[in-house]
C-alpha positions, -999 to 999 in steps of 0.1 A, spaced: -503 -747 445 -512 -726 471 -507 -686 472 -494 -674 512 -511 -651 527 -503 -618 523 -510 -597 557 -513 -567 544 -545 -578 526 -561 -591 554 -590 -567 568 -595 -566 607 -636 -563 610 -651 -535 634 -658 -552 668 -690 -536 667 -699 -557 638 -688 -587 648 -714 -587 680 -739 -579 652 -735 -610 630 -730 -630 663 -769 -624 668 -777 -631 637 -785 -668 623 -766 -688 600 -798 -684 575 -797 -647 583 -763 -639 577 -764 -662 541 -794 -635 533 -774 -606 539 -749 -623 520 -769 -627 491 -787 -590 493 -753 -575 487 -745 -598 455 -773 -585 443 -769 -549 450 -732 -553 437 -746 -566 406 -777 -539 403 -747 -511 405 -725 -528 380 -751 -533 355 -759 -498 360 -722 -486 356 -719 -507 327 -753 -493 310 -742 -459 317 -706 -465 295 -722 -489 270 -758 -479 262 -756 -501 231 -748 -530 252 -775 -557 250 -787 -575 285 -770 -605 277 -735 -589 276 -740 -565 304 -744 -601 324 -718 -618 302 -694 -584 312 -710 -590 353 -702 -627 353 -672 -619 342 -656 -596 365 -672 -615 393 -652 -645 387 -620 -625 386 -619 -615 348 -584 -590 343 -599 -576 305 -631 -559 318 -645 -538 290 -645 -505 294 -635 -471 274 -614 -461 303 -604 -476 341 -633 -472 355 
């Protein structure tokens, strides 16, 4: 069943942005797309390294994959 939409989660982009991405390419805008996943995940891993040092790498991308895909019990010593 579907959710309604909820207006007051609903961002309004910058006009000036818009006429930005309108230049761009379809194949463009999928890279820029993709360049900030992985920055996202660069700065998570780093977050995550910095509270969990004993972490190994395959639960700092188990903890990433899971808080990408909407995960509620992210693991962390406080709120972060």
């Amino acid at each position: 069943m579907m959710q309604p939409i909820d207006p007051s989660r609903i961002e309004v982009p910058d006009q000036a942005i818009v006429e930005i991405l309108r230049t761009k390419t379809p194949a463009e805008r999928l890279a820029m797309v993709f360049a900030a996943n992985r920055t996202m995940r660069l700065r998570l891993a780093g977050h995550l390294r910095t509270y969990h040092p004993d972490w190994t790498d395959d639960e700092i991308q188990r903890e990433i994959a899971k808080r990408m895909l909407g995960g509620s019990a992210a693991i962390s010593p406080q709120s972060d």
